[in-house]
N, C-alpha and C positions, 0 to 999 in steps of 0.2 A: 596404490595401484602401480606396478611395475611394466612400465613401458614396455616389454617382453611377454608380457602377460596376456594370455585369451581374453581376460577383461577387456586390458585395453584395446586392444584390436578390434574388439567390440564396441566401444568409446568410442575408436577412430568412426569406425564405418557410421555409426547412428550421429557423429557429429556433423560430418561428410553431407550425407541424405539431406538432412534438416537445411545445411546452408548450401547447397547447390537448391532448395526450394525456395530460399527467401530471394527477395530483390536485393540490389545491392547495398543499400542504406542499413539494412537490418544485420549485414551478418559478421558486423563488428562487436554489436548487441550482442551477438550469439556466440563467438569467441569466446566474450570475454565472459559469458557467464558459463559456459563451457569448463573455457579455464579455471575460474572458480572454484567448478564442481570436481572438478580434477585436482586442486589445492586439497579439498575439503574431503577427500579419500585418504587423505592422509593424515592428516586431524584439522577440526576446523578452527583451531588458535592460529596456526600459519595463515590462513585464510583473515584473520583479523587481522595478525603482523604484519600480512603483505597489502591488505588494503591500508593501515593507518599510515605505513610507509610512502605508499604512493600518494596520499593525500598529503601528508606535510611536502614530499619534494614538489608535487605539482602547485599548490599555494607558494610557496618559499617562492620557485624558479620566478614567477611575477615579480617578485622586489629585488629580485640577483639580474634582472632584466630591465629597473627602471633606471632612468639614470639620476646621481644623485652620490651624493661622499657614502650613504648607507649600503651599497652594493658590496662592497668587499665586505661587509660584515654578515649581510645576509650570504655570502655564498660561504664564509667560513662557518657558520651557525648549520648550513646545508650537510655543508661535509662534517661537520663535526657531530652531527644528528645520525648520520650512517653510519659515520665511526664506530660511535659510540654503543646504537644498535647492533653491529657486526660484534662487536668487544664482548658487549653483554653476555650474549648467546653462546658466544667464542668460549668465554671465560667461566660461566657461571658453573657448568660442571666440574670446575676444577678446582672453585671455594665453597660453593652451598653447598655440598658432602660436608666437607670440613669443616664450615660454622654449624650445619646441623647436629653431629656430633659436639662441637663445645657445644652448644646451648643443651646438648643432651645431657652431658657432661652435670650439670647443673640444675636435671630437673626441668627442664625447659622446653616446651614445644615436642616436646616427645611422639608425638600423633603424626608430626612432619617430615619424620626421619626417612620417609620415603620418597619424598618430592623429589625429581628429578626436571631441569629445563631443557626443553630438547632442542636443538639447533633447528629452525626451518627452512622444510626443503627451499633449496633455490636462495636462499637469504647469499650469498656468499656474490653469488652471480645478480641478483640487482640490485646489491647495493652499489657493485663497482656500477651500474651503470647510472644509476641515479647520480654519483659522483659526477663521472664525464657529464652526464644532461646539463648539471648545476655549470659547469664549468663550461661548457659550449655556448653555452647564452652567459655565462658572465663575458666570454671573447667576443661575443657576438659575433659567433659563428652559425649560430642560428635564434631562433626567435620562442620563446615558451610557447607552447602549444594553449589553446584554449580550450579544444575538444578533450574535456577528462574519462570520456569512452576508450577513446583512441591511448591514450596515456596512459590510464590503468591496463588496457589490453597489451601494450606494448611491455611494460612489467610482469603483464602475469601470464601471457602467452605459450600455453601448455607444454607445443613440440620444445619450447628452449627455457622449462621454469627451472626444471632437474638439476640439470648442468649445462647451461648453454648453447648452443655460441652466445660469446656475450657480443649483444647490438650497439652499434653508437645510436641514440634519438635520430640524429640528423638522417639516417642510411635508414629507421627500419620505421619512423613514422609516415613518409610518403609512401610506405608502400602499403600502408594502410588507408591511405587519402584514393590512392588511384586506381580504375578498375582493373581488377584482377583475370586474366583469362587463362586458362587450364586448358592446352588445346591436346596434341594426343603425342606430340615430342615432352612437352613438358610430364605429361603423365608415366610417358617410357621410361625417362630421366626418375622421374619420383622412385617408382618399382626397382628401379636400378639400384639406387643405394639405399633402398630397403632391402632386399637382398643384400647389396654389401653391409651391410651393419649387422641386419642377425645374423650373416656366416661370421663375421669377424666375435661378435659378442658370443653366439652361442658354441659356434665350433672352435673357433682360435681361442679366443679367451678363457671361457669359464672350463674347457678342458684343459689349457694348461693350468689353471688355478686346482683344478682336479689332483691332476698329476702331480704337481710340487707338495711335497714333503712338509707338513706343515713344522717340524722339527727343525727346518732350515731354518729358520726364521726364529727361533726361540730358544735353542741349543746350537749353533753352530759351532762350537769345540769337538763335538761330536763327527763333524765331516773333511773331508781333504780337501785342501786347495783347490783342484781341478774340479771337484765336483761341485762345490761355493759357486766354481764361476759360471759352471755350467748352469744349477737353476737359479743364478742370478739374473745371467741373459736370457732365463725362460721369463725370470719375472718381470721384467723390461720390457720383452714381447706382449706379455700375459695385461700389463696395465695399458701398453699403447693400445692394444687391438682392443679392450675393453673401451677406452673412452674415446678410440678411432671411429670405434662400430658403435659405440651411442648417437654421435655426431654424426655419422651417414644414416643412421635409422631416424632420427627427428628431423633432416632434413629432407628425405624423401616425404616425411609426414607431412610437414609444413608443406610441401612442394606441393599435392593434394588440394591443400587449399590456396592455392596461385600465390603464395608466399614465399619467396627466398630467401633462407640463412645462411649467413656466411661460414664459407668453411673453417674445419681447425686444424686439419691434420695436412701435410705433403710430403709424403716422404720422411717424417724426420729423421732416421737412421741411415740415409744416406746422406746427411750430410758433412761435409769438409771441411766446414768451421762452428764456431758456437755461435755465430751471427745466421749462419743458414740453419742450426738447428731452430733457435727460436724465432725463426720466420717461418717455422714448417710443424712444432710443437705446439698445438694452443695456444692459438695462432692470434684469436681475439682477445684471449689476457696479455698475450707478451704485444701486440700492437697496443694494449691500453696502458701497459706499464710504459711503453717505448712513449708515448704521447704523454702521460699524464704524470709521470717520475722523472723519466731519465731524462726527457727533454727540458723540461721545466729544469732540476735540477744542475744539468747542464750548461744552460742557457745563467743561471744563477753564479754561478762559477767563472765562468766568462766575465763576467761583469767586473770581479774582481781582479781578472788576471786572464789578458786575452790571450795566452800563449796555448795552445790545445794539447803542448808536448807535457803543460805543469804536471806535477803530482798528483795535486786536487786533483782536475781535471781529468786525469786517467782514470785515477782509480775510485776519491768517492762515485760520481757515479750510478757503473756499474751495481757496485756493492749496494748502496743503496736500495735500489731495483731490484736487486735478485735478494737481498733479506727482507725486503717489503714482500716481494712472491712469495718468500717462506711464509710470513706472519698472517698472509691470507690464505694460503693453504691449513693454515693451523697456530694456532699461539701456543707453541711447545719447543724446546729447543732443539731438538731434532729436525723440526722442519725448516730452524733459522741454519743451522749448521749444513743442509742441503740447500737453501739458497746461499747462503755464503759459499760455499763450495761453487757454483754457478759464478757466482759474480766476482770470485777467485781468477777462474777459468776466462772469463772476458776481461776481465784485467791482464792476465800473461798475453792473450792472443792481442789485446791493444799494442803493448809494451813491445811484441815485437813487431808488429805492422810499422813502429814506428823507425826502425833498423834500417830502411829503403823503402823505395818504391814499393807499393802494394799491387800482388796479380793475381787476377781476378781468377778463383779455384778452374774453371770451364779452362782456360788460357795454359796454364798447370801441363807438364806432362801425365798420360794417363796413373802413372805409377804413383808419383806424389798425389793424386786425387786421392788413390786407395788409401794410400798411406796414411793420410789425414783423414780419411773418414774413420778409420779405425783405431787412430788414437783418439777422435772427437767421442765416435762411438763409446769404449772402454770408460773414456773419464766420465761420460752421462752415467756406464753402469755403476760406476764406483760412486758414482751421486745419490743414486736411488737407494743405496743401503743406508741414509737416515733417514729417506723420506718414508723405507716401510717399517722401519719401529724404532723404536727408542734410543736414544744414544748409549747405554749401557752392554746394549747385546749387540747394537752395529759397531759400537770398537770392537767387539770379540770378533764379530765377521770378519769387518777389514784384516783385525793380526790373520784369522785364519787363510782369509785369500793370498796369505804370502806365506801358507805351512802346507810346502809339499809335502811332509814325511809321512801327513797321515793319508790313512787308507779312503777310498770311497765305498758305496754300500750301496748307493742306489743306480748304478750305470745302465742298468734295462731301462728305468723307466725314465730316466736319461734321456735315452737312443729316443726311445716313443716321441717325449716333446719337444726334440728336435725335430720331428720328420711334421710339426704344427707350426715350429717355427720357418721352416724352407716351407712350406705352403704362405705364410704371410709375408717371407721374403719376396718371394715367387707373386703372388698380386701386387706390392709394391713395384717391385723391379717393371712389369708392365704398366703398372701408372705412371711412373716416371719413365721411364721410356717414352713414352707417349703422349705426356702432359696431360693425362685423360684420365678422372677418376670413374667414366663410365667405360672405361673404351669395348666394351663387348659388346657394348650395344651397334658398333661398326661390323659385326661379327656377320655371319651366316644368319639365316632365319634359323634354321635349323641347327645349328652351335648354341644359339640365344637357348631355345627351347629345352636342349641337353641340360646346357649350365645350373637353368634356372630350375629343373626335375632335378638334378643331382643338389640342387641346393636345398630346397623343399624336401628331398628326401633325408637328407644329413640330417637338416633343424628335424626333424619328425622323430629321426632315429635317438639324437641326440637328448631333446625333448623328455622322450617317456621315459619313466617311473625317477625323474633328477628334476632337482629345485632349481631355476633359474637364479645363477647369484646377482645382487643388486648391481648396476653400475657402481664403479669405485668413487668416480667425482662426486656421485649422490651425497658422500659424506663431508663434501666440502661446501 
């Protein structure tokens, strides 16, 4: 069921009804079987996967909680159980083809040649967090949960099973413990960035996914320089506003049921360094990496040699952290070669921070802000050409991003998704301005009213007789 989908909006509302009639005690029950039934639209194996998972980490986190020499084993046995889940599912389409054919090869199994294991949904997004859970109660940072309602619902918790936000335990189990009230700001706020999410997913993104040329991406020898860069930076636009506008559509949803998720997106194309990018990018992975990698890591390094200027020091790291991002976005090496590329990029920017004094980008004359955003900018684009295919046909793109001679083919429809792109710059630019990712709701009553008719009428137009494409993190 596609979160963009008449169905589920139909989900939403008959979930809605049900638990604004139950008392409070019950409509945890009700989530979480909700939730479920929302797993189980997609096939009901995920719905096994994701309960057997939440039951070994909620037993486990008890012994990763007692005290006792046993504890570091049980929380390595924790993480290595979700690993090795994530691995499975990660990896299996990429050798059960393979041994199916040898064993075919051989007469063998011949009936099976069609099995395929399919990644489930959401897998990607709680295992990381089942990791931190394991790892917050081994710091005793917080205390295992006993209520396993509450813990499976925090796992399987519809508006963020898809793709996220990812929760910490500690941040999103109390807000399951404490009454919830939905009064009629809260509800403003919800509406708000449901409307921002389906303008961004349905009007920004999946028409620039429209527009771009699927040839780009498959044949780039075929087009010029300028034109590479052109629907490169649409595809840049075309994936943030997809999984910007996921994230503001499941958080107005949750918001609905008196629930808060944390945001992902702020800006990140404006900003000035690759430390404000990934405080402004997916927002809840890069703070889980930033806590659960690079500090640990960090702090590991240290021990050995307290100097912060070392080598180690600078650069494992980084790199670390940003090829672990690759390998969970994907086990392929395209996706390690775009976190390397990343964790590249925070290495140079460490190395010269270390030249002088550091000033702080805001501090910056206005000219050098630009400056730096637009070389941060460019290098994130030149990053995303592994993370959208294969590394065989993204070297042919990079050489071509540097071949002016050849001609372009497509500059009408060009011109067209740029004038999607200045509309998503154009909402940006007012939320940072502003610090306000609802700020219209400051607006006129009557502006409110406009926006929100011109928005509903867009999705509507947009809408008929076109397939809503899935979100993109869906597949992560």
């Amino acid at each position: 069921m596609q979160v963009t989908s008449g169905q589920f909006a139909i989900f939403v509302i008959f979930s809605l009804l049900v638990y604004y009639a139950l008392p409070r005690r019950p409509q945890n029950y009700w989530l979480l079987l909700v939730s479920y039934a929302f797993c189980v639209t997609w096939a009901w194996h995920f719905a096994v996967i994701l309960f057997a998972v939440t039951v070994v980490n909620y037993l486990i986190a008890k012994h990763v909680h007692k005290q006792g020499q046993g504890r570091k084993g049980f929380l390595w046995t924790a993480v290595g159980v979700n690993i090795l889940t994530l691995a499975f599912f990660r990896l299996s389409n990429f050798f059960v083809p393979d041994l199916l054919e040898l064993l075919n090869g051989f007469g063998i199994v011949s009936e099976l040649g069609v099995l395929q294991i399919l990644l489930p949904v959401g897998l990607s997004f709680y295992i990381v967090e089942n990791i931190s859970y394991q790892i917050d109660v081994y710091r005793g940072q917080m205390a295992p949960t006993d209520n396993f309602v509450d813990y499976a619902l925090y796992q399987a918790y519809f508006p963020k099973l898809l793709a996220g936000p990812i929760e910490r335990a500690g941040h999103f189990l109390p807000k399951l413990a404490q009454p919830r009230v939905v009064d009629n700001a809260q509800l403003a706020r919800s509406f708000a960035l449901v409307a921002v999410g389906i303008f961004r997913k349905l009007i920004i993104a999946d028409t620039l996914t429209h527009i771009m040329p699927r040839e780009v991406f498959e044949t780039p020898a075929n087009f010029g320089a300028l034109e590479l860069w052109g629907w490169l930076f649409v595809f840049g636009f075309a994936l943030y506003n997809d999984f910007a506008g996921y994230t503001s559509l499941v958080r107005g949803i949750s918001g609905f049921f008196g629930i808060e998720l944390s945001p992902n997106f702020r800006q990140p194309y404006f900003a000035r360094n690759f430390g404000e990018f990934w405080n402004s990018w997916h927002i809840t992975l890069s703070h889980w990496l930033r806590d659960y990698i690079y500090f640990p890591t960090l702090r590991s390094l240290l021990r050995r040699n307290r100097r912060r200027t070392h080598a180690l020091n600078v650069v494992v790291p980084p790199l670390v952290t940003m090829l672990l991002s690759g390998l969970w976005h994907g086990f392929s090496l395209h996706m390690l070669v775009w976190g390397g590329l990343h964790g590249v990029y925070q290495i140079g920017e460490r190395i010269l921070s270390l030249r002088g004094p550091v000033i702080a980008p805001d501090q910056r004359p206005r000219w050098r802000q630009l400056v730096a955003m637009g070389i941060v900018f460019v290098l994130v684009m030149w990053a995303w050409v592994p993370f959208r295919m294969e590394m065989s046909v993204a070297l042919e793109f990079w050489k071509q991003l540097l071949n002016f001679a050849e001609p372009g083919l497509h500059y009408r429809r060009l011109a067209v998704a740029a004038g999607y792109v200045l509309v998503s710059v154009g909402i940006d630019f007012v939320q940072h301005r502003y610090r306000d990712e609802v700020i219209f709701l400051r607006w006129p009553r009557p502006a409110q009213a406009f926006l929100l008719a011109t928005v509903v009428f867009l999705v509507i137009i947009v809408s008929v007789g076109t397939v809503t494409k899935p979100f993109v993190y869906q597949g992560f």
